[in-house]
N, C-alpha and C positions, 0 to 999 in steps of 0.2 A: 489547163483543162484536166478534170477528172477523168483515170483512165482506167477502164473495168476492165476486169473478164469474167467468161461466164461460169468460170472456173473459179480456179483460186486467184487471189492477187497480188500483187507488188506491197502493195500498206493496207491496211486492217479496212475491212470492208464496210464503206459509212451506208446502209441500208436506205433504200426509200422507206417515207412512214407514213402512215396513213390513222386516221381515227378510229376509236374503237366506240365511244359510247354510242355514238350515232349507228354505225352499223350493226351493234347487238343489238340493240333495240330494232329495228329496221328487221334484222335475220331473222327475230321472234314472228314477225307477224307475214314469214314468207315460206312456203315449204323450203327446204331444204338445198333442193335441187334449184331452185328458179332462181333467176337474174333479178339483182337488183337494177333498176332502172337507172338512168344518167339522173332525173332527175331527183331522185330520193335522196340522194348524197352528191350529186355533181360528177360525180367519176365511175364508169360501168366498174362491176365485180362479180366475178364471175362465182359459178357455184360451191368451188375447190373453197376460193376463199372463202366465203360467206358459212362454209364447215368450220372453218378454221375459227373463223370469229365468235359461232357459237358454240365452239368446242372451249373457247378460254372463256366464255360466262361458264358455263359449266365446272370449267376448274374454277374460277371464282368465288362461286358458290362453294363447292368442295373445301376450300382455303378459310371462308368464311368460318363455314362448320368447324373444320377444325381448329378454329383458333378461338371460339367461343368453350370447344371440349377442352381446350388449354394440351391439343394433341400435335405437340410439333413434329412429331414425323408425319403425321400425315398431310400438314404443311407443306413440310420439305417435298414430300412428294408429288403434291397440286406445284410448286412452286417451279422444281426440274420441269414438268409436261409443259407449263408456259414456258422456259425460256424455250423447250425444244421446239415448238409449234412458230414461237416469235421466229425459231431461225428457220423455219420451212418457207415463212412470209417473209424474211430477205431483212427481219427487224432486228432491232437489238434492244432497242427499249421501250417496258412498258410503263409510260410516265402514269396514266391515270387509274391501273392496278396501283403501283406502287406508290401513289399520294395514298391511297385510300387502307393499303396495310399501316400507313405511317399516320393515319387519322385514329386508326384502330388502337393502334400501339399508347399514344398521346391516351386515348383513352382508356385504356388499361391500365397504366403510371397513374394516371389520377384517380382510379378506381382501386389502388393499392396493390398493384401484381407487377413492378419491375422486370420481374424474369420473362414472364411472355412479353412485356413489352419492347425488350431487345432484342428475340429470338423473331419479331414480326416486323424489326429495324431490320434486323440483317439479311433479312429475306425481301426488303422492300429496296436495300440497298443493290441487293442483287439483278433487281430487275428496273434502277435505274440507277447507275453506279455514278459516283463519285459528283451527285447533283445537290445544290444548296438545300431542297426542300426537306430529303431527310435531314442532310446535319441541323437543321433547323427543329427537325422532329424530336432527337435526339437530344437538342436543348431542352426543350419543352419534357422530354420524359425525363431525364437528370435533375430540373428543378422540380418536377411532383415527385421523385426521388427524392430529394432534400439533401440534394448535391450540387449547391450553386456555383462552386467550381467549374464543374463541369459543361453546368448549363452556358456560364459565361463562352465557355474554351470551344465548346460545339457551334454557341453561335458566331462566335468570330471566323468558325471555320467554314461555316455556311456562308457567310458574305465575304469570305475570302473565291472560294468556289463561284460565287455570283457573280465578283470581279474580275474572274477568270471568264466569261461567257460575254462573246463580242457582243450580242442584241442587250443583254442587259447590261454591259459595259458602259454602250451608249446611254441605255437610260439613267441610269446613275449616273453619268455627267451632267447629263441633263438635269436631273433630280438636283444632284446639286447647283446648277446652275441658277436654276429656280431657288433656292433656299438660298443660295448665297446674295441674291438681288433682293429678294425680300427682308434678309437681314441686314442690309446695306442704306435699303430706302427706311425702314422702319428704324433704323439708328439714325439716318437723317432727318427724318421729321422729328424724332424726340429732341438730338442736339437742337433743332431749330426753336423747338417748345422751349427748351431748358432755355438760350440762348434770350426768347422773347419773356421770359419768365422773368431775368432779371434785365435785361435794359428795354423792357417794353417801356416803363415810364418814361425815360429818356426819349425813346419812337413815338409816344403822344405826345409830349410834352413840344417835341418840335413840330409835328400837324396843327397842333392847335396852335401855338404860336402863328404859325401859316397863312392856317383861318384868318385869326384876329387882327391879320391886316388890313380885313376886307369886312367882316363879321362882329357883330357884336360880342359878347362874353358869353351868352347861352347857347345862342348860334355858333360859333366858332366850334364849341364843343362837341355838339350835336354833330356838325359834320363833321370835325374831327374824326369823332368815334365812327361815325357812316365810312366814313376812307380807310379807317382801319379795319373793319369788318365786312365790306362789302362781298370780297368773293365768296364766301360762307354762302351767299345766295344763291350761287353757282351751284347748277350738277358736278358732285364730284368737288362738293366746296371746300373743305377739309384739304385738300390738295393743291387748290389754286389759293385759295387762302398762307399755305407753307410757303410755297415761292411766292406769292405776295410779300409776304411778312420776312423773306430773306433778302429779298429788294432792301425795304426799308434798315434791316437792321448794318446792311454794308457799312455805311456811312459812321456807325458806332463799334463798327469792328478793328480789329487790331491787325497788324500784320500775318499772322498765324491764321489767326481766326478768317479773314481775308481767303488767304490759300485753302482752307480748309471749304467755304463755302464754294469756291471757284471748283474746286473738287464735288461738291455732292452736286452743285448745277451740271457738271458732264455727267456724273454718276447717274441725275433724272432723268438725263436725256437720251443716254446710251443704253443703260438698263432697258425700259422696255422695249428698246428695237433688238435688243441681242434677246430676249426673254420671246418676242414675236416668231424669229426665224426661225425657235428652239420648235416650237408648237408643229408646224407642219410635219418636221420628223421626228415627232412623238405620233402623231395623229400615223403617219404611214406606218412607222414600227408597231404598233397595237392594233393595223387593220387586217383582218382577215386575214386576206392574201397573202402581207407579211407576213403575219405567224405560220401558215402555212411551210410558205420556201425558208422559213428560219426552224422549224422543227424539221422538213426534208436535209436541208444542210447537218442538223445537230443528229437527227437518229432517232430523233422524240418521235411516239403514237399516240396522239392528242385523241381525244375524242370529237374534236370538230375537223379534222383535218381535211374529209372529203369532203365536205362541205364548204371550208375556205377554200380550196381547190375549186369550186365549179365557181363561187366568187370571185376568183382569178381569171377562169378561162371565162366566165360572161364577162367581163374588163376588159380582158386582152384580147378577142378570141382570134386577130389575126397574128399573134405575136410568134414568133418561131419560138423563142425562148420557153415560152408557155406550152405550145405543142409538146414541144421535146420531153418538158416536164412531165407531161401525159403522161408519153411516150415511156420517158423511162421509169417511169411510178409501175404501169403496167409489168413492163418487162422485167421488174425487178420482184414482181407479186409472180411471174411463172405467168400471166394473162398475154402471152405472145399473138393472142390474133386478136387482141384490141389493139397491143401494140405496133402491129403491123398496119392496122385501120390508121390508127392515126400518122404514123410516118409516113404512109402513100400518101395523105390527103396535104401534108406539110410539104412531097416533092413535087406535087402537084403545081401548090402556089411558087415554090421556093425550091427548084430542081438544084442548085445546087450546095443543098444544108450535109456535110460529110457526115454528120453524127448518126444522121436519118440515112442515108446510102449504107453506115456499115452495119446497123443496128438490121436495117431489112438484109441483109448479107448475112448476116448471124442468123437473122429466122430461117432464111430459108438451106443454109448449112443444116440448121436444128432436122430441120426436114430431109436431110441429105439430098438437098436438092440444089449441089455444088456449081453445075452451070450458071443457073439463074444466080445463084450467089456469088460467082465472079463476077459476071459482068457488073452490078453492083461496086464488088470491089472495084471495078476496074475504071466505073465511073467515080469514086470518089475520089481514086488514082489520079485520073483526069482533073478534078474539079481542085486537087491538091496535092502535086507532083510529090510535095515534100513531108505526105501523111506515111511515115513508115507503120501504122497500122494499115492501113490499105495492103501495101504488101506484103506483112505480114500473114494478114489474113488470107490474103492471095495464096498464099505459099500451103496454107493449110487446105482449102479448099481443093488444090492442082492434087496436093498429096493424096486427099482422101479416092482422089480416083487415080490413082496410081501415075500421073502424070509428074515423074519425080525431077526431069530434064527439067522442066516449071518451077516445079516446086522449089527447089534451089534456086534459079535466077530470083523468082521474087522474093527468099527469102535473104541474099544477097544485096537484093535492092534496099529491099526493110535495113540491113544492119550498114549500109552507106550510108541511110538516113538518119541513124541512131540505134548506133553498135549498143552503147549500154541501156538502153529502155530494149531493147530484144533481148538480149542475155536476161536479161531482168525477167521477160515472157516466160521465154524457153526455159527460166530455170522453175518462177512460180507458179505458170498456166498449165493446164489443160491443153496439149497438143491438137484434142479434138475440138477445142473449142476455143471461139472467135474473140477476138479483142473489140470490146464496146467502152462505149464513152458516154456518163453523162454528160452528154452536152447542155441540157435544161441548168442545170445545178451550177455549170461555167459557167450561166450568163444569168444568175442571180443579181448581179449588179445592174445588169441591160435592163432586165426585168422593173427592179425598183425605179429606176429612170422614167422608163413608160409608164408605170401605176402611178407614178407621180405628178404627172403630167396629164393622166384621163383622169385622175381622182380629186386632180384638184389642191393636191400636196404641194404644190411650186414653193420656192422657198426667196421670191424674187421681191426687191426692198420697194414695197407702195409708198405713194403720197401720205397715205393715213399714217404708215410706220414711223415716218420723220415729223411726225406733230407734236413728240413729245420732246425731243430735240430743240426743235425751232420753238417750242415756249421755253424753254430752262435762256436760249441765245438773248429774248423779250425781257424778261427775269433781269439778266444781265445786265442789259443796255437800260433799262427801267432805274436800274441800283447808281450807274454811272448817271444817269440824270437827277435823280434825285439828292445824290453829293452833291453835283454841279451845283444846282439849287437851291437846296440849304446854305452851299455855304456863299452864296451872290447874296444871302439875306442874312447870313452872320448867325446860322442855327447850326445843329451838328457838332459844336463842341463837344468835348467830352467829360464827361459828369464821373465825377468820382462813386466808384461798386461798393467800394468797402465799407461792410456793415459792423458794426460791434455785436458779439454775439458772446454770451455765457459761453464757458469753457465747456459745459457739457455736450451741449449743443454741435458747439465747435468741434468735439469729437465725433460726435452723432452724424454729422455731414461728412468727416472724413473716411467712417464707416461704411457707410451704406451709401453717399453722396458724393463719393470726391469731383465727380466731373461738375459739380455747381460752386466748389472751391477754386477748378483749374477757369471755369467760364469767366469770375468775377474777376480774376488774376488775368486774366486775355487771354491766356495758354489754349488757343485751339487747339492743337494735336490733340494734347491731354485732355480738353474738354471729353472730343469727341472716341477718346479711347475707351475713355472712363464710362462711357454710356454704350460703347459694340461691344466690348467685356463683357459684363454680367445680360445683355439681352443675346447674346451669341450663347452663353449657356441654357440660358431660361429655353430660347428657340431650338435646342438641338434634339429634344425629344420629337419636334415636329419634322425633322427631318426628311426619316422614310418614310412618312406617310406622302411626299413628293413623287416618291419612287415606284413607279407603276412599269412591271416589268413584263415583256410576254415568255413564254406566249399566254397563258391562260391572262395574262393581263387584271394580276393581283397586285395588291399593295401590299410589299411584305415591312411585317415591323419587325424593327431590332431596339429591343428591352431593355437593353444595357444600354442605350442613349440615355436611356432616362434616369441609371444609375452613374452614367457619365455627368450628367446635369448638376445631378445633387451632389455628388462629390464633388465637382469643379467652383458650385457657390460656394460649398464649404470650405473647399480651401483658398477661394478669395477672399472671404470675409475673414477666417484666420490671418491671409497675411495684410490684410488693409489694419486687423487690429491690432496688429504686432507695431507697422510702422505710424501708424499713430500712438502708440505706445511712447517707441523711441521719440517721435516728433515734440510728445508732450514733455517729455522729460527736463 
């Protein structure tokens, strides 16, 4: 559990966050002084803030100006008034300011002004530090620099940064996940192509034989070719066609080659059920609600924030978890008598939530209204013998009105319960003030579980998921009867591959071909090496375009795939022509 105070803390204070484009916009068309409603944005804001919100368009603008006059102190100086106003609002970062200095900046590099372009880096850095989108920014202005050093070394460090962020962590498994299936199946159906390329004659030659023992010589053919083509007729023909056609070719496969098909038939059949499960938490990771409690956890001020927020709470609205969230969104904006609305109405349902007992204990402390504030503590004492904030709290409340006999027993109590988290208080906290708890933000996990389960995100294995499976099993048993039966009729032997080809030629395949050299050899492995190789490069530019990250739930690209692409052909085709080289010699 996250442990606050209203004071200072124990570890670096992760702020509630909340959206800004929605609420400046919103603050424009409301006097000053008035309430934004629940419904405008999903979450009440009271007047203080909504000064606040349009006090940073204002420096915005001012930032803007300045940086169009190419005037960086007066930059620097809109830039200091936002972080100071972000920490009046309990924030720390402002993501969608500081995308938009780093859109600026991009523009400026390619407009031919470097210098301002770094000086609107580092001030964007400032107000969302050490986050991929600049170092990405940063790329992009050292290559309109004409510093592709740089460019490369910034973006590495930006998706280094990426990989460091749990939500997009996941996605980028996922992303890969996705690319690595796709580059799996997509090698499997070419080796299957290459595979039928050259011993398809052999696969007619024994159908029609087939025919012809029932079939005239026209007819025989006719359906010949019909049995070999048929799935093609099929939705999705191309596919059923591929496992069709690796049925037939079993029986002219090698041992290698054998293993290798036994492998892409799990491969079809597994892939898309492990590619299915991935889908439901992608779909929850990039929905509202998620991006919401994953910018709350991170620290981000999204511009949709209040807005995923009331998404959440019409979702959940009996959920504790989601109250609390409210709860402590408010109480960390300084809105203590919303937050007080929502903690009565959460003990209401759910009298004994402790996060809500100490939180309304703290307000009414705020208010030096120390009785009513024990008894609080005193319930949550109750509800949680072994909450040494309870009587920590306790102990502060007794003192403020002089009752110091108390005041020592419970604060006594607190350090039985945990001597080092109270030393820890007493040394970082505010003696005048209470020990709070997000407790919303500890049950971020509870939370995803429930939206998961109202939204329709389950992640549980259907009948439809296993039908791509049980066809690859059909596939199988199809290949085994079709040996059986070829060879009850003395077809299925096997027919000599090797072709005589020109030496140049012969090179020419060993170049750019060798998996139709290791195929006619039977060398599965190598066949099918020879074909994931050069399409695993070609495919690696399409990579992040897989990778859909929130929360803004952009597709970010990385450049340098595609200069990984072309380097990595290049030096295959180098070294395939080196050892054809030596081969030939």
């Amino acid at each position: 559990m996250r442990r606050l105070s209203a004071g200072r803390r124990r570890t670096p204070r992760r702020p509630v966050r909340f959206g800004l484009l929605s609420l400046l916009l919103f603050a424009l068309a409301v006097p000053l002084a008035a309430q934004v409603p629940v419904a405008a944005t999903g979450i009440e804001i009271g007047p203080a803030v909504g000064q606040n919100l349009v006090r940073l368009q204002e420096l915005w603008a001012q930032w803007v100006t300045a940086f169009y006059q190419g005037r960086p102190d007066m930059a620097e100086a809109a830039t200091r008034e936002m972080e100071r106003i972000a920490g009046q609002l309990g924030m720390r970062q402002l993501p969608d300011l500081a995308q938009a200095m780093a859109a600026k900046a991009v523009d400026s590099a390619r407009s031919g002004d470097p210098e301002r372009a770094l000086w609107a880096l580092e001030m964007a850095d400032r107000l969302w530090p050490g986050q991929p989108e600049i170092a990405l920014a940063h790329s992009r202005v050292a290559a309109a620099s004409g510093a592709p050093l740089a460019a490369l070394r910034w973006e590495a460090t930006g998706w280094r940064r990426l990989a460091g962020e749990p939500p997009a962590r996941r996605m980028l498994w996922r992303a890969f996940v996705a690319w690595t299936s796709a580059l799996l199946l997509a090698a499997a159906g070419l080796y299957l192509l290459l595979q039928f390329a050259i011993k398809g004659p052999n696969v007619y030659r024994n159908l029609q034989a087939l025919c012809a023992r029932r079939l005239p010589g026209g007819a025989s053919h006719a359906v010949a070719f019909a049995a070999l083509v048929w799935p093609l007729a099929l939705p999705g023909g191309l596919v059923w066609w591929l496992l069709w056609i690796s049925a037939l070719l079993w029986v002219h496969s090698s041992l290698s080659e054998r293993w290798v098909q036994a492998a892409l038939w799990l491969l079809a059949g597994v892939m898309p059920v492990l590619v299915a499960q991935q889908i439901p938490h992608s779909a929850l990771e990039l929905s509202p609600p998620a991006r919401a409690m994953a910018a709350l956890q991170a620290g981000r001020l999204e511009g949709s924030l209040f807005t995923d927020l009331g998404v959440l709470r019409s979702s959940l609205p009996q959920s504790v978890g989601v109250q609390l969230l409210v709860g402590d969104l408010h109480r960390h904006l300084g809105q203590w008598e919303y937050a007080r609305s929502v903690y009565r109405q959460l003990l209401e349902a759910h009298p004994g939530t402790v996060d809500a007992l100490l939180s309304l204990g703290a307000f009414h402390a705020r208010q030096e209204e120390y009785a009513t504030a024990t008894q609080y503590y005193e319930r949550a004492a109750t509800v949680d013998p072994n909450s040494a904030a309870a009587y920590y709290n306790m102990s502060l409340a007794y003192s403020e009105v002089y009752q110091f006999d108390e005041s020592r027993q419970a604060l006594d109590k607190a350090r039985r319960l945990d001597s080092q988290q109270v030393a820890e208080w007493v040394r970082t906290g505010d003696r005048r003030r209470a020990v709070v708890f997000d407790g919303g933000l500890a049950r971020v996990r509870e939370i995803r579980s429930e939206l998961a389960a109202v939204r329709g995100y389950a992640t549980s294995l259907r009948l439809a998921d296993c039908l791509p499976l049980a066809a690859t099993l059909v596939c199988a048993l199809l290949a085994l009867l079709w040996e059986r039966l070829l060879r009850r009729f003395g077809g299925g032997r096997p027919v000599s591959l090797a072709t005589a080809r020109p030496a140049w030629l012969e090179w020419l395949i060993g170049l750019v071909l060798p998996a139709w050299r290791a195929a006619e050899e039977g060398a599965g492995g190598r066949a099918f090496a020879g074909v994931i190789g050069p399409l695993a490069l070609l495919m690696l530019p399409f990579a992040s375009r897989l990778a859909v990250f929130p929360p803004a739930a952009v597709t970010v690209r990385w450049q340098g795939l595609g200069w990984a692409s072309v380097f990595g052909i290049a030096l295959l085709v180098a070294v395939r022509a080196w050892r054809e080289r030596r081969r030939t010699r």
